[in-house]
C-alpha positions as CSV (number, residue, x, y, z in Angstrom):
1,X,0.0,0.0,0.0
2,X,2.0,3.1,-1.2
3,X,2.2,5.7,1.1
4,X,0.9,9.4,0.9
5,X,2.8,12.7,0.5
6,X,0.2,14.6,-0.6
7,X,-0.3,15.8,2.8
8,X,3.3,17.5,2.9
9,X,3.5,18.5,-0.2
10,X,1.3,22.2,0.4
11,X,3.7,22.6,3.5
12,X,7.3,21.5,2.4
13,X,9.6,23.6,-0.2
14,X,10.7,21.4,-3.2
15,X,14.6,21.5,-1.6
16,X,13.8,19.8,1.9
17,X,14.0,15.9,1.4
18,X,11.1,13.9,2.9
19,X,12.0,10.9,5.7
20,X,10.5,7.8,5.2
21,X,7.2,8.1,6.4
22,X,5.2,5.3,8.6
23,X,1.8,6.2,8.4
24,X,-0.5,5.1,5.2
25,X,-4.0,6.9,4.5
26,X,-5.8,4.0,6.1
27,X,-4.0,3.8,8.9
28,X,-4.0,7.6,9.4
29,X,-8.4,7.6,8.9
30,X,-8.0,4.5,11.8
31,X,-5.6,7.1,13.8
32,X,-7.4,10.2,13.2
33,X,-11.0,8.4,13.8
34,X,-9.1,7.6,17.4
35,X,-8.2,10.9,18.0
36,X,-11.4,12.7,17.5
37,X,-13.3,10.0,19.7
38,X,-10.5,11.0,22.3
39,X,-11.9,14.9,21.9
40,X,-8.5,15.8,20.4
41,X,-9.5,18.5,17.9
42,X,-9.3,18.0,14.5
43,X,-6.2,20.2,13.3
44,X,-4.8,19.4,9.8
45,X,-1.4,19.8,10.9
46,X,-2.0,16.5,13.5
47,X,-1.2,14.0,10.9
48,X,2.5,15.7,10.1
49,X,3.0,15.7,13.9
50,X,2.3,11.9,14.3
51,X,4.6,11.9,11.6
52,X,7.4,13.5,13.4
53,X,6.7,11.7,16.5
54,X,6.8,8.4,14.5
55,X,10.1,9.4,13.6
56,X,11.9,9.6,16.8
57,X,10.4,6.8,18.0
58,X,12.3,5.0,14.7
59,X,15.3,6.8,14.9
60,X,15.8,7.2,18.8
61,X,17.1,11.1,17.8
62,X,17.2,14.2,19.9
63,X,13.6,16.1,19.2
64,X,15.6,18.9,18.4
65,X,17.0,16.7,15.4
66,X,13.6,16.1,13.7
67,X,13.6,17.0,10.2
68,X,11.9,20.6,9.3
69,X,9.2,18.8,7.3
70,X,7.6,17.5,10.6
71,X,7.3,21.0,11.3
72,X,9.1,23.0,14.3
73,X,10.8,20.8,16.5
74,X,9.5,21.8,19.8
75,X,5.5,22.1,18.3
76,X,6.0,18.8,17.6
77,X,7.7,17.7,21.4
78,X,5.0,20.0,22.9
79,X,1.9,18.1,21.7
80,X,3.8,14.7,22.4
81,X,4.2,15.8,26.1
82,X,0.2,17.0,26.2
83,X,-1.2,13.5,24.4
84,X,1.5,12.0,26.9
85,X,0.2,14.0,30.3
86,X,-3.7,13.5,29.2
87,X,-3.1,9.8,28.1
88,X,-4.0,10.1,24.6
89,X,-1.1,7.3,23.3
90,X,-2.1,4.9,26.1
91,X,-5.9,5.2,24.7
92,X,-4.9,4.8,21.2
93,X,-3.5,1.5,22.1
94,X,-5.8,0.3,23.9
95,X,-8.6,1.4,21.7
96,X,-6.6,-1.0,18.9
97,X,-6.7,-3.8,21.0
98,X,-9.8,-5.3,19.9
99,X,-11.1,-8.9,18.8
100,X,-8.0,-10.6,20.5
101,X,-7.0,-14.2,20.9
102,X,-7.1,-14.6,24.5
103,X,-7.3,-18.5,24.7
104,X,-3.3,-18.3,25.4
105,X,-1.6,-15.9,27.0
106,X,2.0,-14.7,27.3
107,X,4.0,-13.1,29.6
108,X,7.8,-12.0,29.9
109,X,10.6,-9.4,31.0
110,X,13.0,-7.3,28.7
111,X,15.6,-5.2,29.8
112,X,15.9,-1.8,28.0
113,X,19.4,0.0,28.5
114,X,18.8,3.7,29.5
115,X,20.9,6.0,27.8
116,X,22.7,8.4,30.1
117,X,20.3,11.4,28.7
118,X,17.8,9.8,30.5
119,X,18.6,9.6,33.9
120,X,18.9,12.6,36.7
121,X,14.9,13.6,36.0
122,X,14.4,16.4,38.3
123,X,11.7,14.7,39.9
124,X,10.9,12.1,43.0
125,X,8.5,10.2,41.6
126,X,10.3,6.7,40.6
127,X,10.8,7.2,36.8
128,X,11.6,3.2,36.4
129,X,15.3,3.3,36.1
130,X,17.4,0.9,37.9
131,X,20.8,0.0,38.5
132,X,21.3,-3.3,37.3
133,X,24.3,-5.6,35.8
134,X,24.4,-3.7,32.9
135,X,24.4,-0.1,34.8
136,X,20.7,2.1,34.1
137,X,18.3,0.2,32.9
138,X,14.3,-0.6,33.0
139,X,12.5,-3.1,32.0
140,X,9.5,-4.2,30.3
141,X,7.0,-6.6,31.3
142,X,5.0,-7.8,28.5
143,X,1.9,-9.8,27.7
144,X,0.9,-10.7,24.2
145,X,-2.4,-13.0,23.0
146,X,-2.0,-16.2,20.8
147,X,-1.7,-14.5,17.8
148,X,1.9,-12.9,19.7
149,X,0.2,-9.2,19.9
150,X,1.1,-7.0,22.7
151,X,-1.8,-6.5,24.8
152,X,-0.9,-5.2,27.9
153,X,2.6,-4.3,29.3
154,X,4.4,-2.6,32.8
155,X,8.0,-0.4,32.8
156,X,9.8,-0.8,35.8
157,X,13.2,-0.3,36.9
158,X,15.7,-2.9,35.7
159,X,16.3,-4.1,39.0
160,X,12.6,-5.6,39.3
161,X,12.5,-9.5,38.8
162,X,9.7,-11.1,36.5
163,X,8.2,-13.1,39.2
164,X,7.8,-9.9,41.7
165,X,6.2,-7.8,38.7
166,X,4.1,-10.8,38.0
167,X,0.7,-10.4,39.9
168,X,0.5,-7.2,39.0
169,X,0.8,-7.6,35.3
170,X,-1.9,-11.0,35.5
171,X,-4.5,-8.8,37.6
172,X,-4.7,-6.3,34.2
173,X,-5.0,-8.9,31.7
174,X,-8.6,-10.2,30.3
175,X,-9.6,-13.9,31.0
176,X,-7.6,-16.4,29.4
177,X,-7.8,-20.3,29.2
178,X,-3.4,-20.4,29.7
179,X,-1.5,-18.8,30.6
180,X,2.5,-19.5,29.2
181,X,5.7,-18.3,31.3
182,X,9.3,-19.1,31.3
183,X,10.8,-20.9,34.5
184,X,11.5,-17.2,35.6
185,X,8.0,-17.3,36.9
186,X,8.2,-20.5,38.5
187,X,6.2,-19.9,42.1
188,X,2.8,-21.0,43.7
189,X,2.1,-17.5,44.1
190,X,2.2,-17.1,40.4
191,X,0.1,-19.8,39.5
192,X,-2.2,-19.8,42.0
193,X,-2.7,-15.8,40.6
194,X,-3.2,-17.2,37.3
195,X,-6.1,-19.7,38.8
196,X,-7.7,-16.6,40.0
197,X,-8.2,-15.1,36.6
198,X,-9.5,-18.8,35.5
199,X,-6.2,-19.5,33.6
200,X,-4.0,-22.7,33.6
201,X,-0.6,-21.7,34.0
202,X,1.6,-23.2,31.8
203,X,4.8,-22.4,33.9
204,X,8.1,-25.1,34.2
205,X,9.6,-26.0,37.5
206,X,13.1,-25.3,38.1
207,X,15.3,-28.8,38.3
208,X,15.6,-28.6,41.9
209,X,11.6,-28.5,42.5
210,X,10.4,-31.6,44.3
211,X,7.0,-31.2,42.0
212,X,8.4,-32.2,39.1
213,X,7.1,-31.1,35.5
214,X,4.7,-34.2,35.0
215,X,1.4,-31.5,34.3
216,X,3.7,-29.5,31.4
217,X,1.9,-29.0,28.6
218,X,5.6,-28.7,26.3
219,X,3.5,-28.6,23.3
220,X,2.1,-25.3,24.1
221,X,5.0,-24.6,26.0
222,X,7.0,-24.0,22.6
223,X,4.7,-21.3,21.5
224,X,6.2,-18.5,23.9
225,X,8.3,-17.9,21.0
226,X,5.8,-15.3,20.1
227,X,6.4,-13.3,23.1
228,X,10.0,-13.2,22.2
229,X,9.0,-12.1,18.9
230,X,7.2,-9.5,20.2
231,X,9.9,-8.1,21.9
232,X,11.6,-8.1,18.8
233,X,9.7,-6.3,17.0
234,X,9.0,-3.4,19.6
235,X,12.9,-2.9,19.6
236,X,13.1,-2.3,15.7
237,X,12.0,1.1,17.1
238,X,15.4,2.8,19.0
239,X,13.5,4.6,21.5
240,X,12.5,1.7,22.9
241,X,15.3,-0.7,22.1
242,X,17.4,2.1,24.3
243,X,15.4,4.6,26.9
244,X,15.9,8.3,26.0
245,X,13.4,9.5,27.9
246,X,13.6,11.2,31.3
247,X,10.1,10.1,32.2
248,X,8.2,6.7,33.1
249,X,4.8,8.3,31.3
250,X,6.6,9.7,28.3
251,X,8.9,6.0,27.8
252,X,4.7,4.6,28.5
253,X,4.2,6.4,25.7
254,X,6.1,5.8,23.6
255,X,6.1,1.9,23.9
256,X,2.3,2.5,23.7
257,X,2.6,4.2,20.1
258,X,4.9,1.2,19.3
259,X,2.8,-1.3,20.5
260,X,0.1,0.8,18.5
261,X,1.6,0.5,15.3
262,X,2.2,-3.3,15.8
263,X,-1.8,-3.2,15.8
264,X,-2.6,-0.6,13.2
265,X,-2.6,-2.6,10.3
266,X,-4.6,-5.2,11.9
């Protein structure tokens, strides 16, 4: 599906180049459907900003970087920190996630390096950066459905084990028939939390565990692939394969546009 640039054309002079663009006219009319159900008023320039806020999430750059066509830099970083502060990324993504697969679900960690920009917020409120092994760093706690789309996620600090963020992510998740971890989720706790929400959890034993794995389902086991894949594919975008942002909510939102676009041509 080509993409348009008939949009920019009216606003850009012939000698500034245009960056790859993300965003085709169906899945701006999904977008912009999104926004004015959110009351976001319907300004022509909104599309271009998307735009330019699609492109640092790509390119991880300084929003002083972004290319003129996007407009001026800091219009464009102004109406990403109002849509941050009201909550109008998280909506989007949640307003995607419709008709999912819930019959399995999938749950795991990824740590995100934070670059040193993004430290030293002048703030107390924990901003989800940690020291860990690898210095700064937060991490992601991810569920996907059986088709391996995101549907729900946590940042904390990289210090923050899977199982400890675990009830907290399995309490915001919709009912599910399994629920699929990795050995890093291996407690009673856990599973007994996953009963609660009227899941099976599908969760090894660790080789010391007197249980054994006798009730592994290793068929379905092999599937949590696609949570792994998921991962992967939020980190093609460099502001969230590395943290740049000083903030917990602006990071939430970004990994909420990505997680957005992941849906968007659903």
């Amino acid at each position: 599906m080509a993409i348009s640039y008939n949009f920019f054309a009216k606003n850009i002079p012939n000698e500034i180049a245009v960056p790859r663009l993300m965003l085709t006219d169906d899945m701006w009319s999904k977008l912009k459907a999104i926004l004015l159900a959110d009351r976001v008023y319907n300004k022509l320039e909104h599309r271009q900003t998307m735009e330019g806020i699609l492109y640092r999430l790509r390119v991880g750059c300084p929003w002083r970087d972004l290319p003129e066509c996007f407009g001026r830099w800091n219009t464009v970083y102004r109406r990403f920190l109002l849509w941050s502060r009201k909550g109008v990324l998280k909506r989007i993504f949640k307003t995607l996630v419709h008709d999912t697969d819930t019959e399995w679900e999938f749950i795991d960690g990824s740590y995100v390096k934070a670059h040193q920009h993004s430290t030293g917020a002048a703030s107390e409120e924990d901003q989800a950066i940690a020291l860990s092994r690898g210095g700064n760093t937060s991490k992601i706690h991810l569920a996907v459905d059986s088709y391996g789309l995101p549907i729900e996620f946590m940042i904390t600090g990289g210090d923050i084990h899977d199982s400890t963020a675990a009830d907290d992510l399995i309490e915001l998740l919709p009912c599910a028939d399994y629920l699929v971890a990795d050995k890093g989720y291996d407690s009673e706790r856990i599973r007994d939390k996953a009963r609660e929400k009227g899941a099976t959890p599908v969760i090894p034993r660790r080789c010391n565990s007197k249980a054994g794995n006798t009730d592994m389902d290793w068929c379905l086991y092999k599937y949590r692939y696609l949570v792994e894949h998921a991962f992967a594919r939020l980190k093609h975008f460099r502001s969230i394969a590395t943290r740049y942002d000083k903030l917990k909510i602006h990071f939430e939102s970004m990994l909420s546009l990505a997680c957005a676009m992941i849906w968007l041509p659903m």
